[in-house]
C-alpha positions as semicolon CSV with decimal commas, in nm:
position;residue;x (nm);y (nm);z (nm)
1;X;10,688;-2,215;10,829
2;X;10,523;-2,276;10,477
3;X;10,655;-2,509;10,268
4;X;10,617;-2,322;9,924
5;X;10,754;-1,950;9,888
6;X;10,665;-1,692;9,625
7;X;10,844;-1,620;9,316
8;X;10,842;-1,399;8,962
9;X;10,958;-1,652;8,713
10;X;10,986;-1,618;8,347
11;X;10,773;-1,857;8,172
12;X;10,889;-1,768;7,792
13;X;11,087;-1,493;7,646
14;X;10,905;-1,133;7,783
15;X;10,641;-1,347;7,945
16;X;10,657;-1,323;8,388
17;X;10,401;-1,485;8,618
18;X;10,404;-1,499;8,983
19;X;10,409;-1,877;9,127
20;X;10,399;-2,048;9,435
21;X;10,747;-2,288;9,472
22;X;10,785;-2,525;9,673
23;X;11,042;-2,505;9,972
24;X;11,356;-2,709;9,912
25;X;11,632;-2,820;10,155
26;X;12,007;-2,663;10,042
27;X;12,241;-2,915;9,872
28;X;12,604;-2,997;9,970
29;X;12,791;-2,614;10,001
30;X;12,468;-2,499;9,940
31;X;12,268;-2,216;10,165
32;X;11,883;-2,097;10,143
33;X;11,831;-1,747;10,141
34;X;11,518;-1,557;10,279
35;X;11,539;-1,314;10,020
36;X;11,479;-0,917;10,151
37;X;11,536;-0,755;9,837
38;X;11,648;-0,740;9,488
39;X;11,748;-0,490;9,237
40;X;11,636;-0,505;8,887
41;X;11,918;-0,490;8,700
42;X;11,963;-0,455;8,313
43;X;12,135;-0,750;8,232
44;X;11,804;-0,937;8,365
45;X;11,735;-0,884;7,976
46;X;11,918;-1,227;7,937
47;X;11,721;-1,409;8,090
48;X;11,416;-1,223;8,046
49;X;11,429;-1,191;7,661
50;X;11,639;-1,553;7,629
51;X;11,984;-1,338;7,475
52;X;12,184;-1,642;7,553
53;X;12,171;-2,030;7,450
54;X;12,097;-2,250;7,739
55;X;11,826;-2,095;7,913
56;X;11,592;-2,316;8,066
57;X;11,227;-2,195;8,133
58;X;11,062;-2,129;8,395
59;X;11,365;-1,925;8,528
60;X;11,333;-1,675;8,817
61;X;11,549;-1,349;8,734
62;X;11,754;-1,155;8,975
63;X;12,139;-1,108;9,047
64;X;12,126;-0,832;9,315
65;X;11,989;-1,059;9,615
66;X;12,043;-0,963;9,990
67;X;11,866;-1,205;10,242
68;X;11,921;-1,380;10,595
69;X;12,000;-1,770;10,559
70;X;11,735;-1,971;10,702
71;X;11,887;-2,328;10,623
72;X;12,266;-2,460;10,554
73;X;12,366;-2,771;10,377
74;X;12,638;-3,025;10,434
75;X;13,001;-2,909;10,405
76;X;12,900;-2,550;10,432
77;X;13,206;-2,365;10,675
78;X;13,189;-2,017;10,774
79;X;12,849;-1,918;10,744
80;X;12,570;-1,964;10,993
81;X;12,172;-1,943;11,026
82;X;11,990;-1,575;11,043
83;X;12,385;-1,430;10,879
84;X;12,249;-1,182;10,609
85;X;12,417;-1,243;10,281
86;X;12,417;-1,180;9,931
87;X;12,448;-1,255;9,602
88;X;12,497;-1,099;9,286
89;X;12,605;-1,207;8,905
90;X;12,833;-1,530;8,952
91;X;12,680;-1,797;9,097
92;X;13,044;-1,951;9,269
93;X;13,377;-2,041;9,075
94;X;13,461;-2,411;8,947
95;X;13,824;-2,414;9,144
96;X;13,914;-2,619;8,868
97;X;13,987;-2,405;8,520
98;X;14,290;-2,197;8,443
99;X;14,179;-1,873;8,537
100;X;14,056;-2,029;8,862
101;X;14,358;-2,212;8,893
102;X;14,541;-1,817;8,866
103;X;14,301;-1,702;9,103
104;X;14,086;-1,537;8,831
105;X;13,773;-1,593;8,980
106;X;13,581;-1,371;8,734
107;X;13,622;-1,486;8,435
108;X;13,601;-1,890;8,568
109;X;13,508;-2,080;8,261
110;X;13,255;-2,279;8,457
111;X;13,048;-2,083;8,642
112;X;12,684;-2,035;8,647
113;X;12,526;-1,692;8,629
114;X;12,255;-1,641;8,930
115;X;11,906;-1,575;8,757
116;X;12,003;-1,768;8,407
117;X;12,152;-2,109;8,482
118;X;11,977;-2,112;8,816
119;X;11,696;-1,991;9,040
120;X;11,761;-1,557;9,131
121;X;11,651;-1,300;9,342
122;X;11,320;-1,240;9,217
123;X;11,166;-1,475;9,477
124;X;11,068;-1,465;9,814
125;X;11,382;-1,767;9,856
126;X;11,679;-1,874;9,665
127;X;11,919;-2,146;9,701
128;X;12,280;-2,075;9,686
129;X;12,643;-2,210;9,687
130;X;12,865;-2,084;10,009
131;X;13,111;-1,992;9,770
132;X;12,917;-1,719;9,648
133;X;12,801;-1,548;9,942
134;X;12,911;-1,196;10,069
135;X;12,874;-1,050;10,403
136;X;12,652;-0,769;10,412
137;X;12,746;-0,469;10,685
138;X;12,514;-0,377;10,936
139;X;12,515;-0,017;10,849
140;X;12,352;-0,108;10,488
141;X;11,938;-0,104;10,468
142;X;11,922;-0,438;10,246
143;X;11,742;-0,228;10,004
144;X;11,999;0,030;9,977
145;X;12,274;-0,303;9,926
146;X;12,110;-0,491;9,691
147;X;12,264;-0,259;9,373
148;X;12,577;-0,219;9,515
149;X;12,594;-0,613;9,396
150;X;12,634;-0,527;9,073
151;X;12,626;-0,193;8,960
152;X;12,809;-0,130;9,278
153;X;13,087;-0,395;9,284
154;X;13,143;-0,342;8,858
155;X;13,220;0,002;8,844
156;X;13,442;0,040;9,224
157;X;13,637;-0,289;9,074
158;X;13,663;-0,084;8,722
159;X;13,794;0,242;8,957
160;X;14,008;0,049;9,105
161;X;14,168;-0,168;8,934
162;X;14,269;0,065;8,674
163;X;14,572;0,304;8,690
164;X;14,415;0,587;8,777
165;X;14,544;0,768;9,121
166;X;14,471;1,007;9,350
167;X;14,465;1,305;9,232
168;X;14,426;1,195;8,864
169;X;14,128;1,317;8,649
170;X;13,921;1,032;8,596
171;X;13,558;1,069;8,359
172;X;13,293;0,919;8,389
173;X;13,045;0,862;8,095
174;X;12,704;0,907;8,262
175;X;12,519;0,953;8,512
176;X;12,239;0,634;8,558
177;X;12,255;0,322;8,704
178;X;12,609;0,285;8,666
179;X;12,779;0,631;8,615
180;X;12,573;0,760;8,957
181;X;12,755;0,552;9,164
182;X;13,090;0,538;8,998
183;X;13,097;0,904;9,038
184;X;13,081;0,851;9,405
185;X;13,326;0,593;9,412
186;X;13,527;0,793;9,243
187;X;13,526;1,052;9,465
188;X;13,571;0,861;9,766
189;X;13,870;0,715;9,565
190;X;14,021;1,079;9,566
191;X;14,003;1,122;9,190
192;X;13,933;1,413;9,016
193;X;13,612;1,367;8,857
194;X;13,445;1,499;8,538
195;X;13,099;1,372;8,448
196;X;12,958;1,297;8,097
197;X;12,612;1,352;8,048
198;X;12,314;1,447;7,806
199;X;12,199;1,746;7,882
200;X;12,171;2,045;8,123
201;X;11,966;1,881;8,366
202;X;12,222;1,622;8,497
203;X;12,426;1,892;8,635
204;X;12,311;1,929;8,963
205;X;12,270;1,583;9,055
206;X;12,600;1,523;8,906
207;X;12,801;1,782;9,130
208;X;12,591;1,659;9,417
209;X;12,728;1,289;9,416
210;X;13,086;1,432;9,412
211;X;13,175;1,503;9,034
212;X;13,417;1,803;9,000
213;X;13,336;1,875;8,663
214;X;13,051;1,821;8,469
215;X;13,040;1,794;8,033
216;X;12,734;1,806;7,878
217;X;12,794;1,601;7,535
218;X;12,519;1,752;7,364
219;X;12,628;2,128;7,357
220;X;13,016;2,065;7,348
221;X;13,270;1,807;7,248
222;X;13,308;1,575;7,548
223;X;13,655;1,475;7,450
224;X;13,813;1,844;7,365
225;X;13,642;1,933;7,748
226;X;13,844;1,686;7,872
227;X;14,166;1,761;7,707
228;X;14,101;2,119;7,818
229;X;14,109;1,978;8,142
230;X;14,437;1,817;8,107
231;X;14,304;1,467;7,985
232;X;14,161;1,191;8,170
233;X;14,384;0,934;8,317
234;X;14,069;0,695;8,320
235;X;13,743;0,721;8,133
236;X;13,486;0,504;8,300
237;X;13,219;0,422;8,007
238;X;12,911;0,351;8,189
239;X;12,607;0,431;7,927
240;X;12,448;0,183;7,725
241;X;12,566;0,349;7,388
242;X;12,868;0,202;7,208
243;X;12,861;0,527;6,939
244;X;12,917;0,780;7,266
245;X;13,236;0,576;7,374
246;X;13,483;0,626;7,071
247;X;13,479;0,974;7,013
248;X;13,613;1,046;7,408
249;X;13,901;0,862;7,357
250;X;14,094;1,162;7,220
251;X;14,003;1,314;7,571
252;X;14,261;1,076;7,735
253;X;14,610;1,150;7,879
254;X;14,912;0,952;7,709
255;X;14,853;0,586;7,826
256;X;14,528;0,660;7,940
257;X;14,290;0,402;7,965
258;X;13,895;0,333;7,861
259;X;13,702;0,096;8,037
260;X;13,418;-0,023;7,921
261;X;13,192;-0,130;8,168
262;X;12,802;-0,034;7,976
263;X;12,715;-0,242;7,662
264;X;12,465;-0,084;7,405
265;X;12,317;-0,255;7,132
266;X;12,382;0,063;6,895
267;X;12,697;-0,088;6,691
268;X;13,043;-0,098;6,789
269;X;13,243;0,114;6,963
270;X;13,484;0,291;6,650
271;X;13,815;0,455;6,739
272;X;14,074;0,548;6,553
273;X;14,412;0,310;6,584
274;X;14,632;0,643;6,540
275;X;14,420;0,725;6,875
276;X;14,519;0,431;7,055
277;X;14,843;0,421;6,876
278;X;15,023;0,797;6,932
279;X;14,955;0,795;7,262
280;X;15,023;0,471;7,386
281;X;14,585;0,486;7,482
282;X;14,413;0,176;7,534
283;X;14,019;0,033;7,546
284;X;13,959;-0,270;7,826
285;X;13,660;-0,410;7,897
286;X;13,586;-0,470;8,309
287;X;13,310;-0,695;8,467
288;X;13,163;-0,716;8,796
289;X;13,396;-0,910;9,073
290;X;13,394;-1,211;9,269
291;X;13,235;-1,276;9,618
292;X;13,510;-1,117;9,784
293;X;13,530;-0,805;9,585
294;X;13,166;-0,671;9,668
295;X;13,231;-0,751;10,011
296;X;13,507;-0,462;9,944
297;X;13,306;-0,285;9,779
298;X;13,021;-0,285;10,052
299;X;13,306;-0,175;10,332
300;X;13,388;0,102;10,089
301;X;13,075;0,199;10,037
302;X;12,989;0,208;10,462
303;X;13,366;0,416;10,430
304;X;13,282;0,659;10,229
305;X;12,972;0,740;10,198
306;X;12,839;0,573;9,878
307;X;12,476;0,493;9,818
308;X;12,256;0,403;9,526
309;X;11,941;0,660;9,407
310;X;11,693;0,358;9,457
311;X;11,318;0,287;9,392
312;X;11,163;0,009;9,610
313;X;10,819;-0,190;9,475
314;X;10,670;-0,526;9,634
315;X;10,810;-0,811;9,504
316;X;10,458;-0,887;9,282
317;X;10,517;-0,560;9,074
318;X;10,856;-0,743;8,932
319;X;10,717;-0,726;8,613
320;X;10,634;-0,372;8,579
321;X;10,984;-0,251;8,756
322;X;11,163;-0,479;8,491
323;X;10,980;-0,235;8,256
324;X;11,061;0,085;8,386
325;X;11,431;-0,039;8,406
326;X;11,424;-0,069;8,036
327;X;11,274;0,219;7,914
328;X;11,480;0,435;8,152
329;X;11,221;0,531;8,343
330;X;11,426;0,453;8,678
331;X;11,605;0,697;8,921
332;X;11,816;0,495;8,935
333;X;11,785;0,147;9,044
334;X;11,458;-0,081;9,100
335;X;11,417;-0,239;9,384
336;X;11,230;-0,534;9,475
337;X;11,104;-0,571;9,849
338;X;10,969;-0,878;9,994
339;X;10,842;-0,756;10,365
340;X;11,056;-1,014;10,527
């Protein structure tokens, strides 16, 4: 076995190199990871362009991380050598704060994000705490996994979570990254499901993954389509524009709900508190889920059906995937492959 591994790190903000790492043994609760693959997922802008204080260079991205263990540290129950595993966004809760202490996992006030305060995906290994590993089912392609980490895991947590039922029309505002495969989960939930998108073209593909209805926001008004419909119990806001998400609020039911699960950098989101107000209507934000809500989500997604539209690349091309993930160029998740 070598004793160094390859690795994309970030060396400065919008500055990757690939490096050789050296090979180090897990810590106490600790695992190593032989990675397989990796999506490239948006929020790798934090790290990448150094959006948050703290960051430490060099930093190796990647929050989407399926791999077989190789090596387990002291103290680690419940997991054993060649087990394949993931990772995504939270790098394991403290146990300690309030919300942990309420079984809030999430939104632990403590914990480190995977790919920002420590070592990601983007690698040919990673180190990681037992406590955030999830079990990865054998009828998932680790490829074909890897965004259901994230993209996967945020919006079937949003879906379900929220008070939509079966039966219920629920929206959801695109169809990308996000909005391709909460349509889907929103099918398999038994929702009634009208898709928001730009455009024509998005028709098709939208029917295809299960959507009911589709709205195209650039010849008609999204939210009047919707109440035409009988108004949306849930809208699922998916697309990385605020300005798009306040004017479908008038397409919800009476105490309908928003959630916000895509973050643009166009503004705020502006709604009108008679909206939220006559109506009883409401605007939550969601975010992805702890280690034992992807392994849900992964069951679900072997249950019904559900798979991300994915592009694989070797693990060296990191650089140029990252850059087809931001100018939208992706169909609809990068993936990075490592041949092991």
């Amino acid at each position: 076995m070598r004793d160094t591994y390859k690795a994309v790190e970030v060396t400065a903000p919008d500055t990757f190199r690939v490096a050789e790492k050296p090979l180090l043994k897990p810590g106490v609760g600790q695992v190593r990871i032989r990675v397989e693959a990796c999506g490239v997922c948006h929020t790798d802008v934090v790290t990448v362009q150094g959006l948050l204080p703290g960051i430490i260079y060099p930093r190796v991205p990647g929050h989407e991380v399926i791999g077989k263990i190789d090596a387990v540290g002291d103290g680690v129950a419940g997991w054993k050598i060649d087990q394949r595993v993931g990772v995504s966004y939270f790098s394991g809760p403290c146990f300690r704060c309030q919300p942990c202490r309420r079984g809030d996992f999430v939104n632990c006030e403590n914990q480190g994000v995977t790919g920002f305060s420590s070592d990601g995906g983007y690698a040919e290994v990673m180190i990681a705490s037992e406590h955030a590993l999830a079990a990865i089912p054998d009828e998932l392609a680790s490829a074909e996994a890897a965004p259901l980490l994230c993209a996967g895991v945020t919006t079937y947590n949003a879906l379900r979570n929220s008070p939509a039922r079966p039966g219920d029309l629920v929206a959801i505002q695109g169809v990308g990254g996000l909005g391709h495969l909460g349509i889907q989960f929103a099918r398999g939930m038994g929702f009634r499901v009208a898709a928001i998108g730009r455009g024509k073209d998005k028709r098709p593909l939208a029917e295809r993954l299960g959507a009911n209805h589709y709205i195209d926001s650039q010849t008609e008004d999204a939210a009047a389509a919707l109440e035409a419909l009988g108004g949306a119990k849930v809208i699922l806001a998916t697309a990385a524009s605020n300005k798009a998400m306040g004017p479908l609020v008038g397409g919800l039911t009476p105490r309908g709900r928003m959630v916000v699960v895509g973050i643009g950098f166009d503004g705020s989101i502006e709604v009108s508190p008679a909206q939220l107000i006559f109506g009883s209507r409401s605007i939550e934000g969601a975010k992805t889920g702890s280690a034992i809500d992807t392994e849900d989500t992964l069951s679900f997604s072997v249950l019904k059906n559900v798979r991300p539209m994915i592009e694989t690349v070797p693990l060296e091309k990191a650089a140029d995937a990252y850059a087809r993930m931001m100018r939208g160029e992706a169909r609809f998740r990068m993936v990075l492959t490592t041949g092991q």
